[in-house]
TIVEX-674099 format. One record per residue (C-alpha): x negated, y negated, z negated; residue in one letter. Coordinates in Angstrom, 2 decimals, always signed. Each point is the difference from the previous one (the first is absolute). Last residue first. Example, Ala and Ser with C-alpha at 12.3 -4.5 7.8 and 13.67 -1.06 7.14 Angstrom:
BEGIN
       u       v       w rest
  -13.67   +1.06   -7.14    S
   +1.37   +3.44   -0.66    A
END
This chain:
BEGIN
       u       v       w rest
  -46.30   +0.93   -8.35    X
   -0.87   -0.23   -3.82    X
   +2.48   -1.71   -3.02    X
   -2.01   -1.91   -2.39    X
   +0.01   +1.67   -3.57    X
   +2.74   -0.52   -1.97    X
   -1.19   -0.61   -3.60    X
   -0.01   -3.53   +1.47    X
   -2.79   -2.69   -1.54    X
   +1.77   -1.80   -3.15    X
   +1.33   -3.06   -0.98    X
   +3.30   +0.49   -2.32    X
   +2.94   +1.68   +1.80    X
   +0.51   +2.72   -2.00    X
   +0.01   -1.71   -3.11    X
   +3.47   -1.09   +1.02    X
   +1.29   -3.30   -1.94    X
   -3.64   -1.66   +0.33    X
   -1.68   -0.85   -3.30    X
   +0.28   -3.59   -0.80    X
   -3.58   -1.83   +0.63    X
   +1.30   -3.74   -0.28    X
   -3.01   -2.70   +0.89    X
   +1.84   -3.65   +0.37    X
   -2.33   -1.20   +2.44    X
   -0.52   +3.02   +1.94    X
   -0.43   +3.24   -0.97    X
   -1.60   +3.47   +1.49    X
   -1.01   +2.71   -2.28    X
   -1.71   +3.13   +2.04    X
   -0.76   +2.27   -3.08    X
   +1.54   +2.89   +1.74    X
   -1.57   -0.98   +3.47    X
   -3.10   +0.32   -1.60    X
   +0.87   +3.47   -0.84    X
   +1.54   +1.31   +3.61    X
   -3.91   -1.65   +1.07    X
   -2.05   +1.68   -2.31    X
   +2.07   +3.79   +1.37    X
   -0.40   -0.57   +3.50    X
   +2.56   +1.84   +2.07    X
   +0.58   +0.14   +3.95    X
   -3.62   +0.42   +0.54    X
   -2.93   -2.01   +0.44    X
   +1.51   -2.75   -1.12    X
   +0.80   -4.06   +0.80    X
   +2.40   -1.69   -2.69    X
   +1.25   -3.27   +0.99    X
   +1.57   -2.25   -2.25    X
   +1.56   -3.52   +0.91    X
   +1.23   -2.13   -2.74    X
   +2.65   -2.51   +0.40    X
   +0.93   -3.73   +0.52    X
   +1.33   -3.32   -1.24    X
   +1.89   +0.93   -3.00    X
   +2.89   -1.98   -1.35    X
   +2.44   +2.95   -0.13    X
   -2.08   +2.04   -2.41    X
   +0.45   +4.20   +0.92    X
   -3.53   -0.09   +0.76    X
   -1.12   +0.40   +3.51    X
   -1.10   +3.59   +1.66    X
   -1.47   +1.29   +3.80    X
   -1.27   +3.39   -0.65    X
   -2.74   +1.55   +2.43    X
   -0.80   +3.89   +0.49    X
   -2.49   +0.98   +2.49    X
   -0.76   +3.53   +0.50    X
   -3.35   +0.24   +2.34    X
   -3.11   -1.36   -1.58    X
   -2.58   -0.38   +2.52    X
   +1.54   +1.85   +3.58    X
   +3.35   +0.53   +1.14    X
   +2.96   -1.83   -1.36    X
   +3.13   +0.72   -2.16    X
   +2.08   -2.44   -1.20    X
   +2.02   -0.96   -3.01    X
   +2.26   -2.79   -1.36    X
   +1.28   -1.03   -3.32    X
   +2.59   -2.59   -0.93    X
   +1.05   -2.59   -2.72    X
   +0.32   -0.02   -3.33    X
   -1.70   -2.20   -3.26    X
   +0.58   +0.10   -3.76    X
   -1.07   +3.20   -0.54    X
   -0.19   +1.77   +2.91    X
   +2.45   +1.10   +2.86    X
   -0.20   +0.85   +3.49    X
   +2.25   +0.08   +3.20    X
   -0.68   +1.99   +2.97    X
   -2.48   -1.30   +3.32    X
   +0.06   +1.65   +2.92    X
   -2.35   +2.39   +0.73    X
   -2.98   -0.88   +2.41    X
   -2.16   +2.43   +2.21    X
   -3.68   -2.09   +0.21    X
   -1.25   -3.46   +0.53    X
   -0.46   -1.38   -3.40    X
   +1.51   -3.17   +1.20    X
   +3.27   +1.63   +0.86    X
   -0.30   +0.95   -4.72    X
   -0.31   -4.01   -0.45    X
   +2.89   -0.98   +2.15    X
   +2.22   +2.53   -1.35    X
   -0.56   -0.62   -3.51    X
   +0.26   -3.87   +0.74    X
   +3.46   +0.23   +1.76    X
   +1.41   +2.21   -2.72    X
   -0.83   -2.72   -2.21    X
   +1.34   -2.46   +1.73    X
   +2.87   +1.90   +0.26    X
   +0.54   +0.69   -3.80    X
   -0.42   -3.69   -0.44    X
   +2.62   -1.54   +2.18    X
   +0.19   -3.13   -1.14    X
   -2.06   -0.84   -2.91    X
   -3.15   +1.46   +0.52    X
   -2.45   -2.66   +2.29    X
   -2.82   +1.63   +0.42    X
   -3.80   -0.22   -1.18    X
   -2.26   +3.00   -0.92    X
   -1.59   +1.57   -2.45    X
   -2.27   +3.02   +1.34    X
   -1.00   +3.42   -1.91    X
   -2.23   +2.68   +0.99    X
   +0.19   +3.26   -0.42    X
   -2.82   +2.26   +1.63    X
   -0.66   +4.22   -0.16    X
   -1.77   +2.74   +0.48    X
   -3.28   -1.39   +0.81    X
   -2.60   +2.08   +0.64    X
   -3.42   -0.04   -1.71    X
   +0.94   +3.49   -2.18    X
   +2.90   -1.46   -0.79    X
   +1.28   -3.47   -0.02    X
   +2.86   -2.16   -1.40    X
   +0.89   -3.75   +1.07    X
   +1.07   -2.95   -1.57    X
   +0.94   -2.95   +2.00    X
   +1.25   -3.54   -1.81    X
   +1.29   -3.90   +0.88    X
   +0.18   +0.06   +3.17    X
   +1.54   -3.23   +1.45    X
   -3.47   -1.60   +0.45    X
   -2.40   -0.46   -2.99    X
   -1.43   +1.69   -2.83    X
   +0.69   +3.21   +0.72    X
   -0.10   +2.61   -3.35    X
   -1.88   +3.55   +0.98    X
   +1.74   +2.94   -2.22    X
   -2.18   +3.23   +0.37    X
   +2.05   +3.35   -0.60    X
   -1.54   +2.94   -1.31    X
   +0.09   +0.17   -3.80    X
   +3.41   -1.48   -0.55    X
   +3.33   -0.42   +0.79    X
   -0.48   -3.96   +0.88    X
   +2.69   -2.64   -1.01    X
   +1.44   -2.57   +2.01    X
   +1.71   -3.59   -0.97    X
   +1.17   -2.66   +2.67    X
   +1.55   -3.22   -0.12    X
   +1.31   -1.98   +2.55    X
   +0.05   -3.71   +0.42    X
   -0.66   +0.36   +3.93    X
   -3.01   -0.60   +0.65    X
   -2.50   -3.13   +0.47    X
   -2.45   +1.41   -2.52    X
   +1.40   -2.13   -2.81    X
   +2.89   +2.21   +0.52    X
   -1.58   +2.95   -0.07    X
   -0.94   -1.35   -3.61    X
   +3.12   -1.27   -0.82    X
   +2.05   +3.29   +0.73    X
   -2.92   +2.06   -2.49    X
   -2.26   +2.12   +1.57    X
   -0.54   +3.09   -2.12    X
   -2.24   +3.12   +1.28    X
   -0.61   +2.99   -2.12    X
   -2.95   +2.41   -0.53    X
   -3.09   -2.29   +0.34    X
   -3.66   +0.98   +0.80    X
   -1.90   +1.04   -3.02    X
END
């Protein structure tokens, strides 16, 4: 039975020459494959497919950055520099919440493969932490239903792991209910 969550503890990606961040997913269900990566800065994909198509990809990278000055900006930064790399019409990025974590969301539009692009650029609220988490979520269309659920579980922690709900629900990880605007 292949497996249905994900846990890699701070120490762990830390003994893999990461940042000491911790990371936690769960799957919805029936559907979604979860693929663990045993080396290099990502540390997880899952993808969904129907009918031999995929309809969507998550994947999740740790990576290294130095947080205590200007943290919100470097985190900005890293949304925007991941979703330019994807090539396509960018947004820019808006803040997000989860538990224990925040940081900022981007998306783009591309042509071709998987077109709506959504990536979240998040560190754990613990001042003595040494980098972030990089999502990117890759569709087929401007809603994927496995991935708004992962992102629900999403539980990012550093050394001192603290999962407080945010203040505003609202603002917890999540692809937009807005759909892309069209020209």
């Amino acid at each position: 039975m292949p497996p249905a969550a994900f846990k890699l503890s701070a120490t762990a990606s830390r003994q893999r020459g990461l940042a000491a961040i911790g990371v936690e997913l769960e799957l919805p269900g029936d559907g979604v494959e979860l693929e663990p990566v045993a080396s290099g800065t990502t540390v997880v994909r899952c993808s969904e497919q129907h009918d031999g198509k995929i309809v969507g990809e998550l994947a999740v990278d740790v990576f290294r950055a130095e947080l205590v000055i200007d943290r919100d900006g470097l985190l900005e930064e890293k949304a925007h520099d991941a979703a330019d790399a994807e090539r396509g019409r960018v947004t820019p990025p808006v803040p997000v919440s989860l538990p224990g974590a925040s940081g900022f969301r981007a998306e783009v539009v591309r042509s071709g493969g998987l077109p709506y692009v959504y990536v979240f650029a998040v560190a754990p609220h613990d001042l003595g932490v040494d980098g972030g988490v990089l999502v990117t979520v890759r569709c087929a269309s401007p809603e994927w239903p496995a991935a708004d659920a992962i992102l629900r579980t999403l539980r990012v922690a550093g050394r001192r792991a603290t999962t407080q709900q945010p203040a505003n629900d609202a603002e917890v990880l999540a692809l937009p209910v807005v759909p892309p605007s069209r020209r």
